[in-house]
N, C-alpha and C positions, 0 to 999 in steps of 0.2 A: 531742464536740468534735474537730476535725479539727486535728492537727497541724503545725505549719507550722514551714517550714524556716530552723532558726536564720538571722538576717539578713534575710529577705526581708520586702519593703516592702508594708505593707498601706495602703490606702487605699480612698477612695471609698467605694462600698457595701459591700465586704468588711470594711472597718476598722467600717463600722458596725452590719455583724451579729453580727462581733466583739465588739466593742462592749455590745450588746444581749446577749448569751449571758453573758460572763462579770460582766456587770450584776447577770444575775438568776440565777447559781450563786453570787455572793459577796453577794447580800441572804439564797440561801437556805442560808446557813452555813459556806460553803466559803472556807477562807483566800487571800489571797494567793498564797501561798508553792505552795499546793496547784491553784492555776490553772494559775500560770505552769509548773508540772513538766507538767500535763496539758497545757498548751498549746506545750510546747517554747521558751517565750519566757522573758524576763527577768521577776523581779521586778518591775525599774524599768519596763518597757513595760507588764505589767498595772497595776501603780500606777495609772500615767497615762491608762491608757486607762481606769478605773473613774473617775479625777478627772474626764477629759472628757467623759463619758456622766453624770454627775451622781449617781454612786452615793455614798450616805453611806456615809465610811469607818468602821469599827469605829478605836477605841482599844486600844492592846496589855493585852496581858493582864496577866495578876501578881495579885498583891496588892495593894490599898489599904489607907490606911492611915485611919481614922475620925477624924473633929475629938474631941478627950477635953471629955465635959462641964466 
């Protein structure tokens, strides 16, 4: 993945190859948190950009807790 420079405006078909790459490194296990460091961007910009590519978001992690019989 090609690093892009904190602020700069992606769109058109850039935003959507974008898009499409970090689509399909965050279905094949790769966090959030671990894009956006490889990608030079925010959190909040990969969020939104895996929202608007239609990727199912993971739930955070932890523990659960089980319903008691």
């Amino acid at each position: 993945m090609t690093e892009l420079k904190k602020g700069t405006r992606v769109t058109g078909g850039d935003r959507d190859k974008l898009a499409t790459d970090l689509k399909k490194r965050y279905e094949g296990g790769e966090s959030i948190r671990l894009l956006a460091q490889a990608s030079g961007r925010s959190y909040g910009f990969v969020h939104r950009i895996l929202n608007e590519s239609g990727a199912t978001l993971r739930g955070r992690g932890g523990a659960t807790r089980k319903k008691s019989a």
